[in-house]
Biotite code that builds the C-alpha atoms (Angstrom):
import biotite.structure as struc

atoms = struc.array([
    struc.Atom([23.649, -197.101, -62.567], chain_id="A", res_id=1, res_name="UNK", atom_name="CA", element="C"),
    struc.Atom([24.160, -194.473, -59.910], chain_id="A", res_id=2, res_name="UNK", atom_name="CA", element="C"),
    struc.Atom([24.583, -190.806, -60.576], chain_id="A", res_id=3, res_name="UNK", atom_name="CA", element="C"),
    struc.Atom([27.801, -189.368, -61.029], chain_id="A", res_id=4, res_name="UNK", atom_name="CA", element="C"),
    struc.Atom([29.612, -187.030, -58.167], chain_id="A", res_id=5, res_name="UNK", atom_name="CA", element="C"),
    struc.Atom([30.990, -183.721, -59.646], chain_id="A", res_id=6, res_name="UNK", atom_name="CA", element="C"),
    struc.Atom([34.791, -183.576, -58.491], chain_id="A", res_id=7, res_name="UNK", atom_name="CA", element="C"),
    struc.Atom([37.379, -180.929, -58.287], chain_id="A", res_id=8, res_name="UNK", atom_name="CA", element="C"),
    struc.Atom([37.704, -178.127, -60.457], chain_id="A", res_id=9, res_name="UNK", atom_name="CA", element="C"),
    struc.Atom([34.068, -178.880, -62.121], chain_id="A", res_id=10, res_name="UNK", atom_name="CA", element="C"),
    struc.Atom([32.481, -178.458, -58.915], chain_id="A", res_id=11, res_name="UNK", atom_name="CA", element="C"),
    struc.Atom([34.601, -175.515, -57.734], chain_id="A", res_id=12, res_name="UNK", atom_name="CA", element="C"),
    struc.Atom([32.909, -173.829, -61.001], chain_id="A", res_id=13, res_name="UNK", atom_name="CA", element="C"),
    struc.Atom([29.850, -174.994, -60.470], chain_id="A", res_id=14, res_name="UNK", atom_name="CA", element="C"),
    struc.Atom([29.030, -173.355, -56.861], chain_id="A", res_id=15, res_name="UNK", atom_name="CA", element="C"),
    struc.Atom([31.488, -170.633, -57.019], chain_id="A", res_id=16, res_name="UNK", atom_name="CA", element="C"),
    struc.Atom([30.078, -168.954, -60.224], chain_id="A", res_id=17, res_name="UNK", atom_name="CA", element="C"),
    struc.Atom([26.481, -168.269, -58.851], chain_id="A", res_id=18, res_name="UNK", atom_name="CA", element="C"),
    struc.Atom([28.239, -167.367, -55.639], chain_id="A", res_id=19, res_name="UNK", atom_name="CA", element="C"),
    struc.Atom([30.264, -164.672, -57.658], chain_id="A", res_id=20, res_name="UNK", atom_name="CA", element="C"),
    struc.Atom([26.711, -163.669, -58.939], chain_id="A", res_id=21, res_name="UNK", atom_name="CA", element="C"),
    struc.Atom([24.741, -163.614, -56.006], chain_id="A", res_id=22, res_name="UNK", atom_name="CA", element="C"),
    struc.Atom([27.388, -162.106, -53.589], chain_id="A", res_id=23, res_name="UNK", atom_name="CA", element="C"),
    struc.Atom([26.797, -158.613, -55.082], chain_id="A", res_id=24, res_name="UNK", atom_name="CA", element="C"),
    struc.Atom([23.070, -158.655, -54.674], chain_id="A", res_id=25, res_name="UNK", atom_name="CA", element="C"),
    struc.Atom([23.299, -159.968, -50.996], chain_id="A", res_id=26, res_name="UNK", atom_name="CA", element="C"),
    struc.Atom([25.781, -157.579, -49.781], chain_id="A", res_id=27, res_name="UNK", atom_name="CA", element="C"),
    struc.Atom([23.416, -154.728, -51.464], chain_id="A", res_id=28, res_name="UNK", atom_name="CA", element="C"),
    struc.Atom([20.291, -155.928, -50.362], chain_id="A", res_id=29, res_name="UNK", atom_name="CA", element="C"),
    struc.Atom([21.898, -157.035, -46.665], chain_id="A", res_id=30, res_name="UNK", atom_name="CA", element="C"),
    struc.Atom([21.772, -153.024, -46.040], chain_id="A", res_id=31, res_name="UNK", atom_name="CA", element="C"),
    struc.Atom([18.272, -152.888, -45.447], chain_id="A", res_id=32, res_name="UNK", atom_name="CA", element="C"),
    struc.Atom([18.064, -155.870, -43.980], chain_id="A", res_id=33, res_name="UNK", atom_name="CA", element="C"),
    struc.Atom([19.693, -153.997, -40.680], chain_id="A", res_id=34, res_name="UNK", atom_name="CA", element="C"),
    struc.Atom([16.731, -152.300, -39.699], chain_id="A", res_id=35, res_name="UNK", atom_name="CA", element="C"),
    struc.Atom([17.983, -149.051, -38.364], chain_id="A", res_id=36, res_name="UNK", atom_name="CA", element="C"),
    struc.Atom([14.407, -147.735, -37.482], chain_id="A", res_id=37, res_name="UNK", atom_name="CA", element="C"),
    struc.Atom([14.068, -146.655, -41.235], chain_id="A", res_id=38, res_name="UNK", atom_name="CA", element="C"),
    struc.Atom([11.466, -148.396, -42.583], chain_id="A", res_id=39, res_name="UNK", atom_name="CA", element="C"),
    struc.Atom([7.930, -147.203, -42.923], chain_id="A", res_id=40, res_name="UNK", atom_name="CA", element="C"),
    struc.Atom([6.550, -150.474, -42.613], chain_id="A", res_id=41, res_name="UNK", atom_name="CA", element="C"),
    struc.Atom([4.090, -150.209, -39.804], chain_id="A", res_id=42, res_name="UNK", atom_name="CA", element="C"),
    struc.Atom([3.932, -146.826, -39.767], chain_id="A", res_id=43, res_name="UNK", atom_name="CA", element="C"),
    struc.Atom([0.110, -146.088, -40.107], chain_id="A", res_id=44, res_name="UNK", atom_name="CA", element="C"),
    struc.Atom([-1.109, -145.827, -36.896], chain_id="A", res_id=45, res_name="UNK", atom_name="CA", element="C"),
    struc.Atom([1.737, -143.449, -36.053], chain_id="A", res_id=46, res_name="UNK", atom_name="CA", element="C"),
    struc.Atom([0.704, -141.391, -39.485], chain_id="A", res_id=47, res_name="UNK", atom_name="CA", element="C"),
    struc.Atom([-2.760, -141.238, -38.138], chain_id="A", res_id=48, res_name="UNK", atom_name="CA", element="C"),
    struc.Atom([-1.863, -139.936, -34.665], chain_id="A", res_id=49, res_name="UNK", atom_name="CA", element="C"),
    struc.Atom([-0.102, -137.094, -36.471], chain_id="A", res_id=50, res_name="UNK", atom_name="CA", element="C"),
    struc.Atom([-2.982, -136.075, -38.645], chain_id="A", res_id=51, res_name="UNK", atom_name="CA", element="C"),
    struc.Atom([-5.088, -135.706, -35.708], chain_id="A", res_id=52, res_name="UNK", atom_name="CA", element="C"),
    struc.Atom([-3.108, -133.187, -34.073], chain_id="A", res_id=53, res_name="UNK", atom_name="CA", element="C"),
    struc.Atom([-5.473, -130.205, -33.944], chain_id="A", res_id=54, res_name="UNK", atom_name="CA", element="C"),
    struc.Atom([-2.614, -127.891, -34.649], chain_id="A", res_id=55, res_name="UNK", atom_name="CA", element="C"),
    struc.Atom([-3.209, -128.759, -38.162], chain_id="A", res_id=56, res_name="UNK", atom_name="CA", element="C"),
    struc.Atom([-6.909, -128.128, -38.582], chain_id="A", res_id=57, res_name="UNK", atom_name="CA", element="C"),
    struc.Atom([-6.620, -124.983, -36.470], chain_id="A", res_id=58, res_name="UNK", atom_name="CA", element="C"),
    struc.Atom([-5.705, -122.249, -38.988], chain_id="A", res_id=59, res_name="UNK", atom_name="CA", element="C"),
    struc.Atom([-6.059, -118.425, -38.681], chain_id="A", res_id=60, res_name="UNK", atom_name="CA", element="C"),
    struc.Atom([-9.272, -116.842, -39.866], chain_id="A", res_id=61, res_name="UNK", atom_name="CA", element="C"),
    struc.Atom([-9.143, -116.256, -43.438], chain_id="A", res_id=62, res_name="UNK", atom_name="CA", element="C"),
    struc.Atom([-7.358, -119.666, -44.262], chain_id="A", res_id=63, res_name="UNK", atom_name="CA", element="C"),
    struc.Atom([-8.965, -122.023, -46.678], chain_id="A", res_id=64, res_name="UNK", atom_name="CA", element="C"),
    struc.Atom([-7.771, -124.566, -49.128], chain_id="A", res_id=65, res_name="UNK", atom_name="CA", element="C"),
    struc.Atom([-5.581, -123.168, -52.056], chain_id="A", res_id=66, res_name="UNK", atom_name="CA", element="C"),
    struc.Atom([-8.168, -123.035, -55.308], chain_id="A", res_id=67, res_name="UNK", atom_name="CA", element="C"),
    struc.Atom([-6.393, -125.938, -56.925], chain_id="A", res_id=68, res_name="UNK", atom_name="CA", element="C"),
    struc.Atom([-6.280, -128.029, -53.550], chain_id="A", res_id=69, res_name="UNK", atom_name="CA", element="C"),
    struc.Atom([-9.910, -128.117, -52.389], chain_id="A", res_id=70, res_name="UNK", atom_name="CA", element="C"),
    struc.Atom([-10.671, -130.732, -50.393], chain_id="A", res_id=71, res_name="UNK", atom_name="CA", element="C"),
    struc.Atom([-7.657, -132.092, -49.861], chain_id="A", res_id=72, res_name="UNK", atom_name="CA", element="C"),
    struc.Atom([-7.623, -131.756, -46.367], chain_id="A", res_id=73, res_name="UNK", atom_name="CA", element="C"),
    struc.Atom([-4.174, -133.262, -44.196], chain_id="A", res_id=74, res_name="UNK", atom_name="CA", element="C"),
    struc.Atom([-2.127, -135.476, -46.117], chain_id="A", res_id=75, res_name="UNK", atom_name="CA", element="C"),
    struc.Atom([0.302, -138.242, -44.202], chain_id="A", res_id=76, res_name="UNK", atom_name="CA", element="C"),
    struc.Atom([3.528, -139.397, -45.508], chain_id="A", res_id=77, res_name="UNK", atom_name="CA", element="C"),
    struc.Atom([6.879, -141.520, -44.677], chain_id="A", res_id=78, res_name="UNK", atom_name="CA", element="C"),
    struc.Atom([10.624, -140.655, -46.186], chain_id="A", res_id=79, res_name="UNK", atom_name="CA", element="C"),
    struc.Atom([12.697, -143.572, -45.480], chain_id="A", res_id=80, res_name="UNK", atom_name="CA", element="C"),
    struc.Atom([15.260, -142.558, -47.776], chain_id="A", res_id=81, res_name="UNK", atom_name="CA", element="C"),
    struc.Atom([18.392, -141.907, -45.191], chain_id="A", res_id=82, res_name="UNK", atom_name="CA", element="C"),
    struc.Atom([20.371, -143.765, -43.068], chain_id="A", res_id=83, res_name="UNK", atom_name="CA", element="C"),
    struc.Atom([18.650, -142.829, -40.083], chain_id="A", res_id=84, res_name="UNK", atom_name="CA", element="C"),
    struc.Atom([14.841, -143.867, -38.652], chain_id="A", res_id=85, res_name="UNK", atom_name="CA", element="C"),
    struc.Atom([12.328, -143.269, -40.960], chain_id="A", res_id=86, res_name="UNK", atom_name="CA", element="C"),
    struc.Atom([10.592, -139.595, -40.420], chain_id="A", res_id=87, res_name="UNK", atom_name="CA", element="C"),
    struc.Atom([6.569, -139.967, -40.649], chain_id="A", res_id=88, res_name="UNK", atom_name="CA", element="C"),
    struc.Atom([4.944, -136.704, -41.463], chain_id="A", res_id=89, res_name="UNK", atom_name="CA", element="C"),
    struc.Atom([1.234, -135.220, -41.901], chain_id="A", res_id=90, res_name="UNK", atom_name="CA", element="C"),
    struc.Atom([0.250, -131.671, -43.607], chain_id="A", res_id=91, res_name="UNK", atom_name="CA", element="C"),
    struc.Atom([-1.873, -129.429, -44.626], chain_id="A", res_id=92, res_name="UNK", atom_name="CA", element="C"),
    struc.Atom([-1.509, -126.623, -47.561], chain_id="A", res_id=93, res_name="UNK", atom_name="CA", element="C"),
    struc.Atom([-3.601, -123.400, -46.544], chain_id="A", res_id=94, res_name="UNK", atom_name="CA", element="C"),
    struc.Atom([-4.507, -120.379, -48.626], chain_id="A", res_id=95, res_name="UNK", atom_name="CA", element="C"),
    struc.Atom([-4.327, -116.712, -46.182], chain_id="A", res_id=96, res_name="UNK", atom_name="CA", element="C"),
    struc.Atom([-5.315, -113.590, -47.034], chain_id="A", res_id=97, res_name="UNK", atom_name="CA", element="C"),
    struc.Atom([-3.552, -111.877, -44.471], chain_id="A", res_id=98, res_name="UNK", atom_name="CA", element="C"),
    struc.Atom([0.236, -111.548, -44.388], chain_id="A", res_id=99, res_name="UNK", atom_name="CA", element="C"),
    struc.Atom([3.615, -114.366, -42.992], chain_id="A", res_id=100, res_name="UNK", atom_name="CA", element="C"),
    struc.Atom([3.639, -112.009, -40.017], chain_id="A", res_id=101, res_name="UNK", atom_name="CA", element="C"),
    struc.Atom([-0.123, -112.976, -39.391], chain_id="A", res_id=102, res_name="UNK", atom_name="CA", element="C"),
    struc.Atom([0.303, -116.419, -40.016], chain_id="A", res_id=103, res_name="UNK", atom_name="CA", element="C"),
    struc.Atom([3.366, -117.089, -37.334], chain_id="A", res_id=104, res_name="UNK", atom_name="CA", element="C"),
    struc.Atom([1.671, -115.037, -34.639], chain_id="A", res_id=105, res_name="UNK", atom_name="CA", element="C"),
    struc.Atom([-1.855, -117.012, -34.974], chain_id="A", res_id=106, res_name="UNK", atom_name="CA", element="C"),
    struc.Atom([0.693, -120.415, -34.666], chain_id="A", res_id=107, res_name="UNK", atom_name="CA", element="C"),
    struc.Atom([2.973, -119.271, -32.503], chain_id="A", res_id=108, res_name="UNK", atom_name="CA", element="C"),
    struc.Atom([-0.191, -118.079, -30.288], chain_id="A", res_id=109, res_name="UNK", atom_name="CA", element="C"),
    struc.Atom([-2.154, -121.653, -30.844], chain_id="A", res_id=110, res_name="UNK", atom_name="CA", element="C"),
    struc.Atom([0.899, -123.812, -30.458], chain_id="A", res_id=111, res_name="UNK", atom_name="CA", element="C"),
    struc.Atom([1.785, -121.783, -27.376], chain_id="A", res_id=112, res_name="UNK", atom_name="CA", element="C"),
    struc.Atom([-1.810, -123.059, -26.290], chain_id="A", res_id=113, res_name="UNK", atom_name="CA", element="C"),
    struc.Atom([-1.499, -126.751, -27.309], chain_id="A", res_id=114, res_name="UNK", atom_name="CA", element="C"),
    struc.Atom([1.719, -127.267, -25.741], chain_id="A", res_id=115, res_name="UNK", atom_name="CA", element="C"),
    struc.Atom([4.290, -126.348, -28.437], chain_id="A", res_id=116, res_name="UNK", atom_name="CA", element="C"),
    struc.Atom([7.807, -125.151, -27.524], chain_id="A", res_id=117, res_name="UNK", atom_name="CA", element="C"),
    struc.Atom([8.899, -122.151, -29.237], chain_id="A", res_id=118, res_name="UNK", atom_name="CA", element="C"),
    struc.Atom([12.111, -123.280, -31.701], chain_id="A", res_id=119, res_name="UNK", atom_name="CA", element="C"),
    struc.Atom([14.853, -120.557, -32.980], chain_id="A", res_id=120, res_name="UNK", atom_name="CA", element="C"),
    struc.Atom([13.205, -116.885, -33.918], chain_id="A", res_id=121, res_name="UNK", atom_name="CA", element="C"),
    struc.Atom([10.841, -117.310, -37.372], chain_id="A", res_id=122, res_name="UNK", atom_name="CA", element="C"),
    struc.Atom([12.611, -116.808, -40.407], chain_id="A", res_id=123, res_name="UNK", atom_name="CA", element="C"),
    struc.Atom([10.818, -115.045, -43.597], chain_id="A", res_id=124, res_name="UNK", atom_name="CA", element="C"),
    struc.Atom([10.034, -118.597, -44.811], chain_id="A", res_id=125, res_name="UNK", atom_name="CA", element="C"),
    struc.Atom([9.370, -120.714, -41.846], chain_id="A", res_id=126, res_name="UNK", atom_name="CA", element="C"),
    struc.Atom([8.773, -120.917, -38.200], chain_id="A", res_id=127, res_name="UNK", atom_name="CA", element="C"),
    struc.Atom([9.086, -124.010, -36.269], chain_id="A", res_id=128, res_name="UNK", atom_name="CA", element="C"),
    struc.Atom([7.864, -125.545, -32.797], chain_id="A", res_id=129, res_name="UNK", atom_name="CA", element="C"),
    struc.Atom([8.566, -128.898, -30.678], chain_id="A", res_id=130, res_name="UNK", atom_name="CA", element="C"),
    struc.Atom([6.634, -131.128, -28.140], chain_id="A", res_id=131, res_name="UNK", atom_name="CA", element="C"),
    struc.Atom([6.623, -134.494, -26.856], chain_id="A", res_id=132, res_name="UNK", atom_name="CA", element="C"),
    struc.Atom([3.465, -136.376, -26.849], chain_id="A", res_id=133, res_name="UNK", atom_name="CA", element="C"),
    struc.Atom([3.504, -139.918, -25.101], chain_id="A", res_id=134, res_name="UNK", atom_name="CA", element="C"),
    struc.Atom([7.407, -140.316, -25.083], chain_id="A", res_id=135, res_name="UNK", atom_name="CA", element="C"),
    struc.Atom([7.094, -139.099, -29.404], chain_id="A", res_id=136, res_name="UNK", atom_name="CA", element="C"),
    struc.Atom([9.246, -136.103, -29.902], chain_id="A", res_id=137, res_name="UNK", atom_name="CA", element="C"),
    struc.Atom([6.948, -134.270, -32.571], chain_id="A", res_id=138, res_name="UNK", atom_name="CA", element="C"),
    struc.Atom([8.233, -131.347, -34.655], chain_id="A", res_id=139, res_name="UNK", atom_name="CA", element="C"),
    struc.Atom([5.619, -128.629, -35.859], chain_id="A", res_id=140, res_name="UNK", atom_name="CA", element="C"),
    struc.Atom([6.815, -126.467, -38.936], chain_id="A", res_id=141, res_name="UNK", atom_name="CA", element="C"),
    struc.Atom([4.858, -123.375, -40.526], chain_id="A", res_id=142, res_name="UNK", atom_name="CA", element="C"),
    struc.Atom([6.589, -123.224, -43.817], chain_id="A", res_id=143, res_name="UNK", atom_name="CA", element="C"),
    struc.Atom([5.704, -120.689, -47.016], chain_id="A", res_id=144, res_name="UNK", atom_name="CA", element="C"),
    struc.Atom([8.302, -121.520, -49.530], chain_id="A", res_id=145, res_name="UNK", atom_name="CA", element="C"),
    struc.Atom([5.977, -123.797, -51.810], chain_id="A", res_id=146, res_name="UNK", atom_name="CA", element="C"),
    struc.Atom([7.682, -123.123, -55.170], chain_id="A", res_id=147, res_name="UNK", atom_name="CA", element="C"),
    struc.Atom([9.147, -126.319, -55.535], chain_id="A", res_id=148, res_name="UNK", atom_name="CA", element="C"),
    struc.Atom([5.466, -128.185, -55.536], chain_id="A", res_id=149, res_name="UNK", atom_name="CA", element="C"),
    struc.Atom([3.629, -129.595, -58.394], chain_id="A", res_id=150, res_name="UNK", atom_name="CA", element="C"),
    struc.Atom([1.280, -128.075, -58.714], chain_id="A", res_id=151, res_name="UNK", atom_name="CA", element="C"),
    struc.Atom([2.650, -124.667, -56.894], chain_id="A", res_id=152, res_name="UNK", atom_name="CA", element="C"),
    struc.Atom([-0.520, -124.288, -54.614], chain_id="A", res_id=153, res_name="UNK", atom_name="CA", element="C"),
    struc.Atom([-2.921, -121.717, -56.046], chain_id="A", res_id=154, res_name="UNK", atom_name="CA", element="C"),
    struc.Atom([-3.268, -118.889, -52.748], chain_id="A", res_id=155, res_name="UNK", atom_name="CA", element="C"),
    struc.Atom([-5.362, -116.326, -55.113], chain_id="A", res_id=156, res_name="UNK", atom_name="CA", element="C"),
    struc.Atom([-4.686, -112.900, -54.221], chain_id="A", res_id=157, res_name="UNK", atom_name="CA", element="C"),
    struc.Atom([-3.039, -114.129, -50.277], chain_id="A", res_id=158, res_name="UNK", atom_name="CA", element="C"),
    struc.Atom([-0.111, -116.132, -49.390], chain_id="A", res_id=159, res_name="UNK", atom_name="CA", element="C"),
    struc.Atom([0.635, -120.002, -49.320], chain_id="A", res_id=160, res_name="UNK", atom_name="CA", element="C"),
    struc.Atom([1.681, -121.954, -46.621], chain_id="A", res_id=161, res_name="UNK", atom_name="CA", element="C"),
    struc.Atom([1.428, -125.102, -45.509], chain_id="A", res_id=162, res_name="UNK", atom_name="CA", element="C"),
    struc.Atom([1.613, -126.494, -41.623], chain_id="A", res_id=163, res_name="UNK", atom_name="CA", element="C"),
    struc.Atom([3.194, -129.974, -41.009], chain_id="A", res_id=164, res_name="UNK", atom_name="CA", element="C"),
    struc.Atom([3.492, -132.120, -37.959], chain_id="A", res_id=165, res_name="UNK", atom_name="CA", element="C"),
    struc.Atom([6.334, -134.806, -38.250], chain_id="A", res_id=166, res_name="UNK", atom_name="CA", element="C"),
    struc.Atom([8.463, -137.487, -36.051], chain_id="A", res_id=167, res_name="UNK", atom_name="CA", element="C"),
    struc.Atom([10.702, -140.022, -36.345], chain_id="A", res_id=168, res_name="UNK", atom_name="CA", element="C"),
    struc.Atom([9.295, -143.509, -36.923], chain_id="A", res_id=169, res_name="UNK", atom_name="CA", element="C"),
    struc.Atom([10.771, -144.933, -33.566], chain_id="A", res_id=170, res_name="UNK", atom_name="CA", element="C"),
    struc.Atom([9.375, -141.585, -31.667], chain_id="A", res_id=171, res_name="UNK", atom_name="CA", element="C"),
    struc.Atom([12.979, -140.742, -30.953], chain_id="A", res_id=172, res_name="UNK", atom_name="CA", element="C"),
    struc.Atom([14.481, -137.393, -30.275], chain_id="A", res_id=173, res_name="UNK", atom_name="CA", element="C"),
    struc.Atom([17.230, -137.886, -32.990], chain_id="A", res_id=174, res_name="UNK", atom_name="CA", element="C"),
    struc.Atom([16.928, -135.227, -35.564], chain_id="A", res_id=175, res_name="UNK", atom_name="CA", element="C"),
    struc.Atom([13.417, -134.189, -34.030], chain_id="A", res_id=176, res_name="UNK", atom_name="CA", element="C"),
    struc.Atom([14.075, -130.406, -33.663], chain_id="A", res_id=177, res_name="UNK", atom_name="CA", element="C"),
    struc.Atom([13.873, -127.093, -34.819], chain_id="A", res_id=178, res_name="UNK", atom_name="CA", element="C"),
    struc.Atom([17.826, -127.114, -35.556], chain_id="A", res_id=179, res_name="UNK", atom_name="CA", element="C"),
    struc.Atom([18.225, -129.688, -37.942], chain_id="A", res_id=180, res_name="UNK", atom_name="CA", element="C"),
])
């Protein structure tokens, strides 16, 4: 006996039902399938690269980690949340003594020194300087508004800040600046 063919309206059922199910899930998942340079996938080496920068082991006199942070030492990281490439990113959370004012002049002093382009004027919470190292637009940001982290790093009786280095996965200029 041979098997039995499915025929018209049966077989219209039959394949278009898990089409209607699975169309959904394609066209949602067929966004990242475009890869737009936002993935982190791969992104290690580049991660590394940034925590070597010496900008971010070269803090003013004074600095040390906050009390509830020793040893923590630079951090790397990777937001690939946005439609654009994914922005790699490695920091370091420092504990001053000494005043902002202090802080921005020692950076804008030792990224003057490393190669760092001055960005817009320093603002009460930030400052911010750009380079490009081996066609990688990097971004350098001195920023003291730390609230928002959990745990709020613990300065004692000085300030908070924390220094970060950061670029876009693909090294591209896109977004890589002191203005965005």
């Amino acid at each position: 006996m041979s098997p039995t063919v499915p025929t018209g309206s049966f077989m219209f059922r039959r394949i278009a039902l898990p089409a209607v199910l699975l169309l959904p899930a394609a066209l949602l998942s067929g966004c990242s399938l475009v890869d737009s340079g936002g993935s982190c996938d791969g992104s290690g080496g580049a991660r590394k690269d940034l925590a070597a920068e010496k900008v971010l082991s070269s803090p003013p006199d004074g600095a040390v980690d906050p009390a509830n942070y020793r040893g923590a030492g630079v951090s790397t990281g990777c937001d690939d949340d946005s439609a654009g490439p994914a922005w790699l990113h490695a920091g370091r959370v420092y504990a001053f003594p000494g005043t902002r004012q202090a802080v921005i002049a020692h950076y804008t002093r030792t990224a003057a020194a490393q190669g760092w382009h001055s960005g817009p004027a320093p603002q009460a919470g930030a400052a911010c300087w750009t380079r490009t190292d081996d066609g990688r637009h990097l971004v350098l940001d001195v920023d003291f508004q730390l609230d928002s982290w959990s745990p709020t790093p613990d300065p004692g009786k000085g300030i908070g800040y924390e220094v970060t280095v950061g670029s876009n996965a693909d090294g591209s200029a896109a977004g890589a600046s002191c203005t965005d």
